[in-house]
Structure formats: C-alpha cells, structure tokens
Phi, psi and omega in degrees: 000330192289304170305302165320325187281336205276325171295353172296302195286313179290346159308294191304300167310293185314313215275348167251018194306337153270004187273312163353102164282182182285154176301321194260000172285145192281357165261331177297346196264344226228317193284331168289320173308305185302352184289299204267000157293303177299350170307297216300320182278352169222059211257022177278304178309100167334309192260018133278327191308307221291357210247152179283143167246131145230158211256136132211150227229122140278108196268115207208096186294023144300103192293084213207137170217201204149151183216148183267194186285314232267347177114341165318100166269137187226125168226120163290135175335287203303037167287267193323001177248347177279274192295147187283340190197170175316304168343306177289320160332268213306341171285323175300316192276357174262010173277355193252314217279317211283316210304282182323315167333311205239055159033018172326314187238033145262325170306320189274352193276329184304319168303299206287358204252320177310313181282349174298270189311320173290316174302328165296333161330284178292328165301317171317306184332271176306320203268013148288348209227334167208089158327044195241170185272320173310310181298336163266353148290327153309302127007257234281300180278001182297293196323312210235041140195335150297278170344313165309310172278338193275314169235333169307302184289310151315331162263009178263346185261349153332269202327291118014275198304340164270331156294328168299305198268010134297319181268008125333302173305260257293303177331312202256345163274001176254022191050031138347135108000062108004306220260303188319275206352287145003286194304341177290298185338281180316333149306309179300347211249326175291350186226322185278007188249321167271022177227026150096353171295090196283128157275165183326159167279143206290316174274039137266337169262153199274333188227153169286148216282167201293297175304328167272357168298306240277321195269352163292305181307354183298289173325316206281346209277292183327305210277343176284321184290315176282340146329287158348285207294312159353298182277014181071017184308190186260141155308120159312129187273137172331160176196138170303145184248162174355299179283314198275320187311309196274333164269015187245305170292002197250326163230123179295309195306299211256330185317141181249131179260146188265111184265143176259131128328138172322000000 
C-alpha cells in the first residue's frame, strides 16, 4: 500500500506541477490555517496526530480537494469559490481529512480484491459448464456495468456518507461552524439548479445526492453543536435559518423570521 501511495502522489504531482500555487501565495495562507485547525483540534486522533500532513494548492477553477492516505492534501482553487466563508471550508476539508480517519481507501481496494476473487469464482464456474470466448466478454461488461451500479457505486455512497459524519466531529472539535456544512449542501444544490445543472441520479453516482447529504447532516447537527460546546468553543452566534430566509424572500413584508439558535 505504501508504495501505491507513494506512486499516487507523484502522479498527482507531475500531472499539476505546473499548476502549484506558491507557498507565500495568500490561498495557500488561508487553506494552511484551516489545515492545521482541523491538526490542532484533533490531536486525540492518532491517525491525525500520527501522520505528516503536507498541502498542496492547485490554482485550477476546479471545485475539487482530496487528501491521499499518506497524508498529500490536494486543494483546487475553485474550493474557495463553492464555498461562502471559512466555516464552509473547513468542513468540506475535514470531510476529506475524515476519508484517511477511517482508512477509506485501503477498505475500498480491500473490497474490490474481495470482489475479484468472487468473479473469478465465477468465471471458473460458467466456463467449466460452457467453454466459450463469449462468456468472458460477457464477464468482462457484467463487471463493469451492472456490478458497478448494483455494488461498486453503493458501497462508494457508504463511504461518503461516513466520512460526513466522522468529519463533522473532526469540524466540530476545531470549532467550526457545523451548521454551515447543511449550508454547503444546499448551496451547491442551489446553484446547480439555477444555472441549469441536473444533478446525476443518485444510483448512477459515487455520492449521495447534494440535499440528502444536507438532510443527514441535518440529524448530525445536535450531537455535533454538543461536540463543540464540549471543546470549549467560542459560542455560536444566532442565524436566520434556512426556511425563514426563503420565506423572508418570498414575502420581504410580512415574513416573521426564524431564528436558529447556537
């Protein structure tokens, strides 16, 4: 695994090397604070504590991060344009900070080396009871398109889906904002609609769709804000919520606005 990683990383590298912002560039300054809040805020965890984090910055309009196993942080400009404030930031990147936390991609090559070995299974199988060259073409698209939508994609919207809520905590023991996260969702989902963007169906995606993440983090909000309060955070400040906002635009006159609480 070490080596696959090390080779990942040099992939990764070569293929932006020209792209790098510079260290002393001011998103490279703003992306290293949130880095080392979420380091500072969770130094219980071992396999934050234990591991080197080092950043690299892409200047890219690409909305895109990723953290390799080895500790290789990859953050694309176009972050900073999906998200609204720091807050929002910093949850997306401990939502990435989460995938290493909970070994997510040695769990999935470990799935797939499982899934192998039952397909080969199988293949033995049919091609004692019918020897034909079809049958491994026939094989060969079972895998890499049924298999795919029936288990591969489903168990990658796990996955996802375990990483929000471990990288919540990790959010919410560096005092985050929590509650923005929700607000990312929703944005995003909110912007892809008014510029005309369907998003994918969800069991054609790798991830669960952008509102239903937003209403699991939802459930997730309480047991995260007592997280928080737990680490001694600074007090949250009042905020209009979600529903009062849209129903403040929709009558400006009349609307009674709704406050969420810290």
């Amino acid at each position: 695994m070490q080596e696959k990683e090390r080779i990942d990383t040099s992939q990764h590298c070569e293929q932006h090397k020209d792209d790098f912002v510079p260290t002393s560039h001011p998103i490279y300054g703003v992306i290293t604070d949130v880095v080392m809040r979420l380091i500072q805020g969770n130094q219980d965890v071992a396999q934050i504590r234990n591991q080197t984090w080092t950043i690299h910055v892409v200047n890219s309009k690409n909305g895109n991060a990723f953290v390799l196993p080895n500790g290789h942080i990859f953050v694309f400009a176009g972050v900073l344009e999906m998200t609204d404030n720091l807050e929002q930031l910093g949850t997306v990147l401990a939502h990435e900070m989460a995938h290493v936390v909970l070994s997510h991609a040695a769990e999935m090559v470990s799935f797939m080396e499982l899934f192998d070995f039952f397909m080969i299974a199988v293949l033995t199988a049919l091609w004692t009871f019918l020897p034909n060259d079809g049958i491994a073409l026939v094989a060969t698209w079972f895998k890499q398109k049924v298999i795919q939508l029936l288990i591969q994609m489903p168990y990658n919207r796990v996955l996802e889906t375990e990483a929000d809520e471990v990288g919540l905590m990790l959010a919410a023991k560096s005092c985050f904002d929590v509650r923005e996260c929700q607000q990312f969702w929703e944005t995003v989902e909110a912007k892809q609609t008014a510029m005309g963007e369907a998003e994918p169906l969800e069991f054609l995606s790798t991830h669960p769709s952008h509102l239903k993440r937003a209403a699991h983090i939802q459930t997730l909000l309480p047991k995260a804000l007592q997280v928080r309060q737990y680490c001694n955070c600074p007090p949250l400040p009042m905020r209009i919520s979600g529903k009062a906002r849209a129903a403040i635009r929709a009558h400006p006159a009349s609307a009674a606005v709704e406050v969420a609480g810290a």
